[in-house]
Structures are given as C-alpha cells and as structure tokens.
N, C-alpha and C positions, 0 to 999 in steps of 0.2 A: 474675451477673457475666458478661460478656464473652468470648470468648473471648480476644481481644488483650490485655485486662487481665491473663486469668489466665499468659497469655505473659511481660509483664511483670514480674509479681509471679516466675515460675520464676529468669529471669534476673536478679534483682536476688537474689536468694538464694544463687543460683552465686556471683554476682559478691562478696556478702560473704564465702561459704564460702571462694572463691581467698584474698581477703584476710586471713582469718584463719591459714589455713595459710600465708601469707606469714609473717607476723610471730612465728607459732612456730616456723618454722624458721629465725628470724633472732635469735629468743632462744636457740632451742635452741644457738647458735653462739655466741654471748655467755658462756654458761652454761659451756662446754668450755673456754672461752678462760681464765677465774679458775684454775681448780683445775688448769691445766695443769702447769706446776713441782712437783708432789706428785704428778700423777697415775705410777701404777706405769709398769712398760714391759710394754704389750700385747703379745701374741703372734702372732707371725706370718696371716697371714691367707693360707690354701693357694689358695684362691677369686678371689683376686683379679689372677691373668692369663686369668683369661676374661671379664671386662672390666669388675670393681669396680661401686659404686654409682652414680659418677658417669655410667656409662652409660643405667642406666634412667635418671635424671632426664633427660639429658640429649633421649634416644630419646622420654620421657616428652610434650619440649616441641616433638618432630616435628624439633629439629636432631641431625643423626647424628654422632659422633664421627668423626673422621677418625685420629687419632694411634693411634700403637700403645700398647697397656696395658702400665704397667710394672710388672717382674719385681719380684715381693718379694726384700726387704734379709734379714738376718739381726738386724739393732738397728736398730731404730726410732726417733731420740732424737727426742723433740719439740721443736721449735724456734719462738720467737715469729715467725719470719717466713714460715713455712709455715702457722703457725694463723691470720694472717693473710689470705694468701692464698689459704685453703681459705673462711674465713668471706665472705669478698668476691666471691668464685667463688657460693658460696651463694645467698648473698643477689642476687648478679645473675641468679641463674636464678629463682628463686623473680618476682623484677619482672618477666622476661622473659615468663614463663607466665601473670603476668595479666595483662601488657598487650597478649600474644595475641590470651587469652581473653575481653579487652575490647573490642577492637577487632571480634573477630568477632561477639562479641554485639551489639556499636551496630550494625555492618553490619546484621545479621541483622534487628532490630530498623527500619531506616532503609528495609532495603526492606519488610517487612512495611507499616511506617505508607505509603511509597508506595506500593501497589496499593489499601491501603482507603482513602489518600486520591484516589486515583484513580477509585478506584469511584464514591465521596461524590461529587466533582466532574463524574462522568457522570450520576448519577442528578439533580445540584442542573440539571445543563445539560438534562438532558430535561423536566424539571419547567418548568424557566422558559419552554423551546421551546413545549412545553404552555399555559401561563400567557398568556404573550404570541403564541403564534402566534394564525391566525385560525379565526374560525367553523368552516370547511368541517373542518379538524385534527379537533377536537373531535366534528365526527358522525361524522368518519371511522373514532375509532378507538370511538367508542360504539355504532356498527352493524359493529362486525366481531366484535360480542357473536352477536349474532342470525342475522348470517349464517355463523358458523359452526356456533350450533344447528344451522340451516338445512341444514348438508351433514351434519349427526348425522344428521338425520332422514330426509335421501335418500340415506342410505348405502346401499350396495346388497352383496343377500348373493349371490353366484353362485347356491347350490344353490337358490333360490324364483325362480331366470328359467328352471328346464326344470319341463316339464307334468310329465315322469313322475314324479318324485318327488311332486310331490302328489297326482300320479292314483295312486302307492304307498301314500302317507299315507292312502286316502281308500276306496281298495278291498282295499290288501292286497297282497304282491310276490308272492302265488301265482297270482290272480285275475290279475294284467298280465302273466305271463310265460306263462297258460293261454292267452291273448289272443289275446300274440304267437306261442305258436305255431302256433293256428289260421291267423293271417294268415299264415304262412311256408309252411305248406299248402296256401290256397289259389293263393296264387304259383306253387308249385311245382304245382301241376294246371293251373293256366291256359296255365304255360311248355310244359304236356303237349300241350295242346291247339291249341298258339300255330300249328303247321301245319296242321291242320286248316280253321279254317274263314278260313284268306286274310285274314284282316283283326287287328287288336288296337288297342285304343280306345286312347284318348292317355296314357293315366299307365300304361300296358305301353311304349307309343314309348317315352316319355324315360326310360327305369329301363334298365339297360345288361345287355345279355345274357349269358345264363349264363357262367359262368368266366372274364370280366372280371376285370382286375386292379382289385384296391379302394384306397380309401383308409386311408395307415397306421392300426392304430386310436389312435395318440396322438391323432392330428388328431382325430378322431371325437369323441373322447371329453373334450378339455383344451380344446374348444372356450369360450369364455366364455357366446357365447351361448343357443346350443341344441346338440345332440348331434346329428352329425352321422349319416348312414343308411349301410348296409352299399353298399346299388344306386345310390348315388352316383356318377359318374363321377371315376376317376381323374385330376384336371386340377390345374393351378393355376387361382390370382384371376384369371390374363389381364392381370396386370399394376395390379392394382387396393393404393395400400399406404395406411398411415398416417404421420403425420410430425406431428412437435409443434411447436405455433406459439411459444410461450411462456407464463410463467406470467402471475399477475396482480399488482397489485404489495402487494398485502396476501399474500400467498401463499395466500389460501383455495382459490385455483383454477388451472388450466392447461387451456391450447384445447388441441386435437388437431384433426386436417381429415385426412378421405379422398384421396386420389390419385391421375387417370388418368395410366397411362404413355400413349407413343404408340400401344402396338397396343391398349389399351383405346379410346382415343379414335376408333380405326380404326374400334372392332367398334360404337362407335356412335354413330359416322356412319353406318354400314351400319344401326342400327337406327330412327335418325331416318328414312330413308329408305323403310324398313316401316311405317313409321308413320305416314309421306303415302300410300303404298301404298294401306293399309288392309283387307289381306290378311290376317288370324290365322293362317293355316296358313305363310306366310314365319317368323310369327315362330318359330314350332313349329320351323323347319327352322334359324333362325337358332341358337334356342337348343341345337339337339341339337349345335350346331356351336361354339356359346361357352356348356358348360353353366353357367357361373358368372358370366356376363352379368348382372349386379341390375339392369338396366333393362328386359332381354329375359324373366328371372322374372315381375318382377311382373307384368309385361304380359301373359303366357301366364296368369298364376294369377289374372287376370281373364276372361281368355276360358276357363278350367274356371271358374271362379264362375257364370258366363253358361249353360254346363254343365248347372249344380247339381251339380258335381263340388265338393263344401265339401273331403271330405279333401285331393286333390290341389293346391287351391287353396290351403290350410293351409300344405303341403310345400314347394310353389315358395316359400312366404315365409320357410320354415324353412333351405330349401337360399340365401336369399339374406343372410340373417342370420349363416348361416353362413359364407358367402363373407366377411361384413363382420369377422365373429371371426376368420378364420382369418390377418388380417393384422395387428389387434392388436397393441401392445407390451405390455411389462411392467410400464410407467410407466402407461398408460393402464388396464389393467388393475386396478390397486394404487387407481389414483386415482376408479374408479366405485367402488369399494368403499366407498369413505370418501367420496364424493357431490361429487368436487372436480373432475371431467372437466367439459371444455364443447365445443362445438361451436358454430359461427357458424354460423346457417342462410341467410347468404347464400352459401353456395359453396352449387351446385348437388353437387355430391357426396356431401355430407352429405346436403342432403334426403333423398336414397335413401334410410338408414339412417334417418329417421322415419318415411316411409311405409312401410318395410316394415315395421319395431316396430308400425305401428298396424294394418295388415293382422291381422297375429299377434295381435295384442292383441285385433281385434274374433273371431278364430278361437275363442281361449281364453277367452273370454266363454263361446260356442255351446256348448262342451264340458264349461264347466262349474269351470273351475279359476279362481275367482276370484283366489285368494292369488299363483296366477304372473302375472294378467294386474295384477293390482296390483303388484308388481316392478318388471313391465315398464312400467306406469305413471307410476312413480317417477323410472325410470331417464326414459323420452323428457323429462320433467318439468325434469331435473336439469341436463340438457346445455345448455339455454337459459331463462335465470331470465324469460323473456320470452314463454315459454310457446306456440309458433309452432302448435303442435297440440291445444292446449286442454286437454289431459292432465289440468289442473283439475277440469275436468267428469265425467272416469272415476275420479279417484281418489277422490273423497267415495263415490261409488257403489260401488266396489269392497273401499274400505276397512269398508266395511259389512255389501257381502257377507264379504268373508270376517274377519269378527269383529274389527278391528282400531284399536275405538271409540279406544282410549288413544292411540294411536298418529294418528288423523285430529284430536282435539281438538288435541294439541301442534301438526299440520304447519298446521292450520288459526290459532293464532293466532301460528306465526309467520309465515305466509304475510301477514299483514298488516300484520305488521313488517317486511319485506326486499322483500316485490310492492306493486305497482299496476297490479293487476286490476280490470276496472271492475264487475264482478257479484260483488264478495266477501262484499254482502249476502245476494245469494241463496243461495252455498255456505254461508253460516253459520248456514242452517236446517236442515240436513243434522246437524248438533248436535245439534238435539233426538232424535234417532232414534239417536243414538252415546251420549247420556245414559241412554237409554233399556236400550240393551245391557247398560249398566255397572250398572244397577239409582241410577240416578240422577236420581231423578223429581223433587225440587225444583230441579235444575238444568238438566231437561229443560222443568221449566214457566217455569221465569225466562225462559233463551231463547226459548223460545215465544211467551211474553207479547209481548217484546219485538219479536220478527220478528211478530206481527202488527201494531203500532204502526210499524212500518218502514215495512213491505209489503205492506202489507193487499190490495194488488191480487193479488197470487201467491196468497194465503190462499183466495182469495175464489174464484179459479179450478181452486184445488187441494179445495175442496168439491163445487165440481161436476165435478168429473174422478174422484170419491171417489162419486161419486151420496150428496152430504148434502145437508140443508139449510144453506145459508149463516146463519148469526145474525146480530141486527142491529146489530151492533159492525161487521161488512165488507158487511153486502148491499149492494148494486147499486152494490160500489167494483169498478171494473174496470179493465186498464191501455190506457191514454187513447193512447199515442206508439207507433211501429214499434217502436224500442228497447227499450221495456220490453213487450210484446208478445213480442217475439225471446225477452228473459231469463227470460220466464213457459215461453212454451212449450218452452225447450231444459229447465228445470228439472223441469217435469210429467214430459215424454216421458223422464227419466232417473231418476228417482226417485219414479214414480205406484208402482210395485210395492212399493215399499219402505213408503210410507203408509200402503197398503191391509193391515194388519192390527188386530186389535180392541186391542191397547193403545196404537196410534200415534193411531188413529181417535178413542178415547174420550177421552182426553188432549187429543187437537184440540177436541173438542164440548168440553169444561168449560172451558176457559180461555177461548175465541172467547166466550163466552155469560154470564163471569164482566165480563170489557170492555164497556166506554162504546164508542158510537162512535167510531170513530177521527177524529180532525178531518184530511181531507186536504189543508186548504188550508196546514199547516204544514210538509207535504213536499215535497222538490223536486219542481219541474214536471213534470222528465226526466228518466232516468234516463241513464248516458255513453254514448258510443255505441260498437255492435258492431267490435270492432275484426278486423281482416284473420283472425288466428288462430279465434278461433270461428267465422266463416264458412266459412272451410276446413273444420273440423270438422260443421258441418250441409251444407256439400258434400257432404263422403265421407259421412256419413250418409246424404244420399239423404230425404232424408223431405218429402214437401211441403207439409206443414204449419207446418216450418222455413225450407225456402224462400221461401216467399210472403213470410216478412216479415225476410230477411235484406235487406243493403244490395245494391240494384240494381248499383249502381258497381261493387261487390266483384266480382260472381259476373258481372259481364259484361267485364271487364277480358279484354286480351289481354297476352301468351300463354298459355294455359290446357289441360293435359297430362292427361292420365289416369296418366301417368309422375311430373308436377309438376304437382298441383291447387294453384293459385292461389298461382303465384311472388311471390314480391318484386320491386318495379318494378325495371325495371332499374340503375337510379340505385346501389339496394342489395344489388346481385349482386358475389360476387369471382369472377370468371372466370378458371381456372389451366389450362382444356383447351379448344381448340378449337370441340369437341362441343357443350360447354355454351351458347355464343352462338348457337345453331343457332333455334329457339324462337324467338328477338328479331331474327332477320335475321342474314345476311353481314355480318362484318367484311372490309371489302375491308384493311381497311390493317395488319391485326394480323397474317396468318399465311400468308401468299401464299408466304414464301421456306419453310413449311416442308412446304407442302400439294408443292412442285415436288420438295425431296428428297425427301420416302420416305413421307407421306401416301398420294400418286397408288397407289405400288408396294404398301402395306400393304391397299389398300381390294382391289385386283384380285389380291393372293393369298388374300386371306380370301374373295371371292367362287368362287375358282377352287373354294378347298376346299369351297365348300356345294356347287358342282356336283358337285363326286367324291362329296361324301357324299350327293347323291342318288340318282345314278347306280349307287353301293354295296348302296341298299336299293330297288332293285328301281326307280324312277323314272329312265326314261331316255329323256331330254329328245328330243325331236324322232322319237324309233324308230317302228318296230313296236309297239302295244300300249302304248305308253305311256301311264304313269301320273301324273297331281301331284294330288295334294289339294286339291279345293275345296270350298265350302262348309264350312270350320271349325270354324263354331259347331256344328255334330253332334258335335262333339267323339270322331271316329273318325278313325284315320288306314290308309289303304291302303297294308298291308307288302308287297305284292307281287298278283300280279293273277292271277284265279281265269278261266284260260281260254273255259271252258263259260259262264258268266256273259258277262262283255262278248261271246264269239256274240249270245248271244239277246236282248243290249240293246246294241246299236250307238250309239245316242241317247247313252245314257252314258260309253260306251267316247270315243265322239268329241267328249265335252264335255272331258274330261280330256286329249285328247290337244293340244287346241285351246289352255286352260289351261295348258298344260305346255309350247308351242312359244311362247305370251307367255311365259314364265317364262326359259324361256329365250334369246329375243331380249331380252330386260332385260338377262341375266347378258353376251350377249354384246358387246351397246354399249355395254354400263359398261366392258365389260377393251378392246375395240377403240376407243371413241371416235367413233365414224363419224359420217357427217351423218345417220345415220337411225337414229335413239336409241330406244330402248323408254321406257317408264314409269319404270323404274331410272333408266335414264341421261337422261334429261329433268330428274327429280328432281335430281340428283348436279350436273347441270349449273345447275339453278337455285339450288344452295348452293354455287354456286362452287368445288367440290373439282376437277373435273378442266379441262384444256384440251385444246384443239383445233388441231389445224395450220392456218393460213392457207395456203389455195388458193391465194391469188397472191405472197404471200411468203416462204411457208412459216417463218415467223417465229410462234410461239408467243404468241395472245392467250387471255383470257378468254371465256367465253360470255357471253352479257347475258340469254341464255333464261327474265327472269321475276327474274334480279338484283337491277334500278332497283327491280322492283317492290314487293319485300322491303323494299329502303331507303326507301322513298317512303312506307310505311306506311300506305296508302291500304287498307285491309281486313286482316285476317285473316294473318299466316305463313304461308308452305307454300302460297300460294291458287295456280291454276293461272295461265300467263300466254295472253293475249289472245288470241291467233294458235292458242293450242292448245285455246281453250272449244270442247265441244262441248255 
C-alpha cells in the first residue's frame, strides 16, 4: 500500500475518533439533564477559580478564554436554564473541534494530492515531450548513457600523474630518498666547485643559486600536476590564468581555456622574436628572465634533448606543467577527477598544455613508469573527445604495460560508442594481448580470429616484423593504399614489443593456420583517411618510416612551430592574445590601439631587464673582455671569463665579443627605434609591434619592413624581406 493511502486511511480514523467523542459528550449532557431535580447538592468545588474545566476544553480547541473565572457560591441550586446552557456550550465546542480538525485535515490532504498530482502531471508531460519530440531527443538522451561511462573511465586520480610515487611503489621509499640524497650531494660538490673552473653547463645556469628564496612548499607540493623542485625560481606565472568557458548543456562536461594577460603576451612577442632569430642561447637568457615562460620551456628542453641532456629536458617540461597547475581552479580540479574538464584546442594556449603533457609523457615512457604516463594519457585524452594528439595510440600500449587489461577492454568498447576514430579497427587488436593478461584465451582467440578476417593486411605484416612465417589464410595479403600503409606501420612501430612473446606468438601461429583464406575482395577498398591528429603524432615521433607515408598536405602545410606542430587552419583558431596571430601574419586592424599603449612600453622594459640580467652575470655587452654565448647547442654556458684563457686564444675571445656587440645592437634598436635596426628590431618591425617617427612629418606611421609580405602569403611566415636577402 501507498504511502498516500496509508495517510488517508490515519485521517479518516482521527476523523471518526473526533466524531465519536462528539456524540458522547453530547449524551453525556443529555444523561445530566433527566436526573437533574433529584440529583443531591454537590459540594463546593475549591479548584475552580483557577479556571474550571471549561478552560482546558476551551485552550484544548486553540481559542483562549478571555473572561474571568467565577468565584464559587456557597449553594449551588440547579436550574433547567443553566443546564441548558451548559449542554449547548457543550455541544458547540465539541462541533467546533471537529470542524477544526476537518477542515485541517482536507487542507492537509488537498495539498498532499497537489504535489503528487503535480509530480504525475510532470512526469505524464516529459513522457509525452519524449513520445512526440523528435529523433535527435531520443539519441540524445540514449548517449548520455555512454558518455558518461566515458568520463568514469577518464576519471583521473591526482596521486598516478607524479612519477615518484610509482618510482616508490616500484623500488621502495628507502631506495628514492637514498637517491635523492646522492643527487643533493652531488649539487652541493658541483656548487663547491662552481668557482673553479669558470664555466657551469646549462642545467647548473637555470637552477638558482645558493640561498635563493624558494617557493612556498604549499605550491610545491598541492600542485595538481607534478610536484614542484626546491631550485625552482621564486617567480609567478607571468601572468598566465585559467577562466571557465561554460558548461555543456547535458552537464557531462565544462570547457576551461588558458589565459595571456598583457605582460605575458609581451614576453612572447619577445619570444617569437627568438625564434626568427634562431639563436638557442637568447632563448637560454630569455628564459633565466621569464623562468615560467611555457613557450620559452619547451623550447630550451628541446635544445638540452638536442644535448642528450634527457633529464634536464624532462624538468623544463615538468617546471612547465607546473606553471600550468599552479593557476588552476578548484572547479577545474574537481572536474579532471571525474573526467568532465575540456579544453578547445583551437585557442593556441591550450595547445601548450598538450604539448608539454606529451613531452612528459614520452619522458615517462624512457624511465619506465608506465602507470603515470598512462594518467597522463588519459588525462590529454579527456580534454578533447576529438583526440588532437592521438593519445589513442599510447593508451592501448601503456594500458598493457602497466597491467590494466580490465580497464582498456571497458575504455576500448566505449570508445566506439561516443568516438569516431578512423583506426578503431586496429586498436581493437590490442585486445587480444589484454585477454591474454586476464588468462582469457577463448576470448583472446574469438578476437583474434576476427581481426584477422578484418585485417588481414596488419596480420600479415605483423608476421614478418615478428620474423614468422605468414600462413596461407594472409600470405601475400599486403596493405595496397598510403592509408592503410600509415595505420599498419604506426600500429607495428607501437605494439611490435608487446607481440613478441611466446604465448602472444603461439596463439597468433594456431589460429592464422586454423582459417581459410581470407577472401579480400569483401573488404573495403580503403581504409579512412589520416586525419590531422595522427600526423601530428608521427610528426613529433620523428620516425621516417611514418613519415614517408603520412599525408603530404598535412606535414607541408604552413604555419608549422616546434612550439605548435601542425596548428589548426586558421579558419579554426580562437585568438584571445595578440601573440598568438603572430605565426599566420600581422593583423593590421585588430590591435594597433593597443600595441601604442603599453605593448611598445612592456616589450622595451622586458628587454632592458635581459640586458641587466646579463650584465649581472658576468656578460657585458660591448666592454672589455666581454662575453655572450654562442654556439648553444654545446649546451655550456660561460658564467664569467677565465682570464689566462681568452690571453692565449684571442680567436675566441673576439668571436664572443663580436657576438655579444650584435646582441647588443638588437637590444638597442629595439628600445631606440632608429633607422638602423639590428636583427631584433628588423624582426619586431616586420610584425608590426613598434613604430617609427616620420622624418618629414614627424607624425607616427607604421613600418612596411616585410608587413605586405606576411599579408600577401606569398611563402613561409617570418621569411626575410627583399631588400634585406643576403
């Protein structure tokens, strides 16, 4: 029964119980009223100036007496018009109390049935919206099944995005704190020694010297994404925040986007700038200057890769991830937990934050921590259901290595419910090896079977990359098209290791050899084609056995960054800084009123301060003996200059000094302006940021120094103009 019913049923039982005490208090009065003329004379009643019976009932029915209680008599006679009017008193209170008590029970009752008739008429009114709305309703609300599995499954845990806890899990917290205090050792020897011999390579430069103020350890340590270093530089972002776009309108998800203030945008434009340069050691001096710069990071922890400085190259992406956590909310925090954050990877700001995760990611491979770089996998995954860095491709592989079969079958066959990925035939060979884990060999061979009646061309290639013999169910099936060519070889090249053992291997020979020929004339022609995200991906891979058979169009397209491998056409950029349209050319008509306020003034105080801060460590510009760093890629930097030496090698002495009077004529027609500009200000003048006084009117124009030529898109960005080819 009901609950409403059993409500019903209570007050109808009050409701008789009032009515029964009605009517015997109305006999009860009836009954006094006969035997009145015989009855004796009662006796005073002492009790009854503190306010008689009449008052409870009265109080009983919520109305209060008002009159005063009157004083006992000494005789009492009884009189028919008093018993009367006692029984009629009676009996009107008694109807008063149920008609109360009836009324507030209907009430009671009336609104009860209106809210569950309320409710009734919301659920009959969504039902029918349901019913009668159209199609699109219907998938709408039947994939918001799947896509919220889909954010279960990219939930993300904080503590499996930092290394050391698995490098704890894995060697043990006595083993990593033995480690680190070797490495704290030999810091402190090298610090011993840092006078000595005049010089200290690059990852001594940027590490800030002894008894530096540090960063608080909250920051350090509540970081989201990695744990920040003691020899960190005490700095802010530089102006770098986060800001939330809105949600989605299913609520599964909410955008977030990165954000340059002005002096961010300042610091790079200054690094755009280095980056037509094409000097490593500006950026070296950039970054000692904006240590929190994520564009000036990555860029240095390319030139230590170049190095073979892996650690240091590691750190820059660690210190820039860092930067990225350290401006964070607590909404966006909450909401990668639960796998509902996104990011639009048309804002170039964002980008950053993929490419550096993938740096990282490919670091954490090297070292060995599969379980974090799968995290972090997860996590670049999650931010765009569109997959811009293929993150696809790492996570089958990593969920393998690090033991996490259960967990790649679920993401793999909801991935096929919520994406449209054009290679999700080949990831779902990756199964059979997650089967395999789980001691699940009739489920490893159905798949099996299957993916070779698919794909028999992958099978057939993944035999000879295996040194077997192909069987003649796949011999001489080979993939015919560039595209499936591309899908074969990204698939080998990331999961050949994982093949190559004897129960993947034997499991392959018995089933391949159990099949009929495959009939290829039943499968599609071609397979879809490579889209912009995997290219990207065998970009930064680097491998050219990937290249060869990626799409030409893709990897020759302009503008194309080591900062931003292989942007979004312009078409599909949102531009909120300056900065960011630098790449695709001057915008003459977007930012001219703001380049004249305090653009011009932000670029020539941030310059001023690189010069103090060479000046400070021993580089000083134009002197005596002066020093600047060339040559980069040696990945050494000259802290100061070992007298007896530049004697006896002049050659060098005056390469550096040569080097260091260009460096300095850049710095000083960037802050002056003059008709005789350095490389800087050449630069600076062909991206439109500064102007120049007219000679004859002194009237403030534009430069055109290579401007038109940007616009005109007649070659390359950044290319030099005419008049300055040499």
């Amino acid at each position: 029964m009901s609950s409403r019913q059993l409500r019903k049923l209570q007050q109808q039982k009050e409701l008789e119980r009032a009515q029964q005490n009605a009517q015997e208090d109305s006999e009860a009065g009836e009954d006094v009223e006969e035997p009145a003329e015989v009855a004796p004379r009662p006796r005073p009643n002492l009790f009854a100036a503190l306010g008689g019976e009449d008052d409870e009932d009265d109080e009983d029915n919520g109305v209060p007496l008002m009159e005063p209680p009157e004083l006992p008599t000494a005789e009492l006679a009884p009189s028919s018009s008093k018993k009367s009017r006692k029984k009629k008193k009676k009996s009107k209170k008694a109807k008063t109390a149920a008609t109360i008590q009836e009324t507030h029970e209907n009430a009671k009752e009336d609104e009860d049935e209106d809210e569950i008739d309320k409710a009734i008429k919301e659920l009959k009114l969504g039902a029918t919206k349901i019913n009668s709305g159209s199609g699109k309703d219907e998938q709408d609300s039947e994939a918001i099944g799947p896509r919220k599995r889909m954010n279960e499954l990219l939930s993300i845990n904080p503590y499996h995005l930092r290394a050391i806890n698995e490098m704890r899990n894995l060697f043990g917290r006595e083993v990593i704190e033995s480690a680190n205090a070797e490495e704290q050792q030999e810091q402190q020897n090298r610090r011993r020694r840092q006078h000595m011999p005049r010089q200290v390579d690059l990852e001594t430069y940027l590490r800030e010297p002894p008894g530096a103020k540090k960063l608080p350890e909250v920051s350090l340590r509540r970081n989201i994404f990695v744990q920040g270093k003691d020899h960190w530089p005490r700095q802010s972002a530089g102006g770098l925040t986060m800001t939330e776009i809105g949600k989605s309108d299913d609520g599964l998800s909410t955008e977030y986007a990165y954000h340059h203030d002005k002096n961010y945008d300042s610091v790079q434009q200054v690094f755009w700038a280095f980056v037509q340069v094409g000097d490593p050691m500006r950026m070296v001096h950039l970054l000692k200057e904006a240590p929190y710069h994520v564009s000036t990071l990555l860029q240095v922890s390319s030139v230590a890769k170049q190095d073979q400085n892996m650690a240091l190259a590691a750190e820059l992406c660690e210190r820039a991830l860092f930067t990225f956590g350290r401006v964070t909310t607590s909404a966006f925090r909450q909401d990668i937990e639960h796998g509902r954050a996104r990011f639009d990877f048309g804002r170039p700001e964002n980008r950053q934050f993929w490419l550096a995760g993938f740096h990282y990611l490919r670091s954490l491979i090297r070292k060995g921590t599969f379980r974090t770089a799968l995290e972090w996998a997860k996590l670049l995954y999650s931010l765009d259901p569109q997959d811009p860095y293929a993150m696809r491709h790492y996570i089958h592989l990593l969920a393998l290595r690090a033991y996490e079969s259960r967990w790649l079958i679920g993401f793999t066959e909801q991935m096929e419910l919520v994406a449209h990925h054009p290679d999700i035939a080949y990831l779902r060979q990756s199964l059979v090896l997650a089967k395999l884990q789980i001691n699940d060999g009739p489920g490893a061979r159905e798949i099996l079977q299957h993916g070779i009646e698919t794909v028999p061309w992958l099978y057939c290639a993944l035999f000879q990359e295996l040194n077997l013999d192909a069987p003649p169910s796949i011999w001489g099936i080979s993939a015919d098209s560039d595209s499936r060519k591309f899908w074969v070889k990204l698939y080998i090249h990331q999961t050949r290791d994982l093949w190559n053992n004897a129960q993947a291997t034997a499991l392959l020979q018995q089933v391949a050899k159990s099949l009929d020929k495959v009939d290829v004339t039943s499968l599609p022609l071609q397979d879809p084609v490579v889209d912009r995200g995997v290219t990207r991906l065998a970009y930064l891979e680097g491998q050219t056995a990937l290249l060869a058979v990626a799409p030409r169009d893709l990897l020759d397209a302009q503008p194309n960054y080591e900062f931003d491998p292989l942007p979004p056409p312009l078409e599909q950029n949102v531009f909120t800084a300056q900065s960011a349209r630098l790449p695709w050319g001057r915008d003459r008509g977007g930012h001219e009123e703001e380049d004249e306020d305090g653009g011009q003034g932000r670029l020539a105080d941030l310059v001023a301060r690189m010069q103090n801060q060479l000046a400070r460590r021993g580089v000083a510009p134009g002197g005596e003996g002066a020093v600047a760093p060339g040559g980069g890629m040696m990945g050494m930097m000259n802290n100061a200059v070992d007298e007896d030496e530049d004697e006896d090698d002049d050659e060098v002495r005056a390469l550096r000094a040569a080097d260091d009077e260009e460096l300095q004529r850049d710095i000083e027609a960037h802050m002056n302006w003059s008709n005789e500009q350095g490389i800087l200000g050449t630069l600076m003048q062909m991206l439109g940021v500064g102007r120049r006084a007219n000679d004859e009117g002194g009237d403030e124009e534009q430069e055109d120094g290579g401007g038109d030529d940007d616009d005109d898109g007649d070659g390359p960005p950044g290319r030099w103009p005419e008049e300055d080819a040499r």
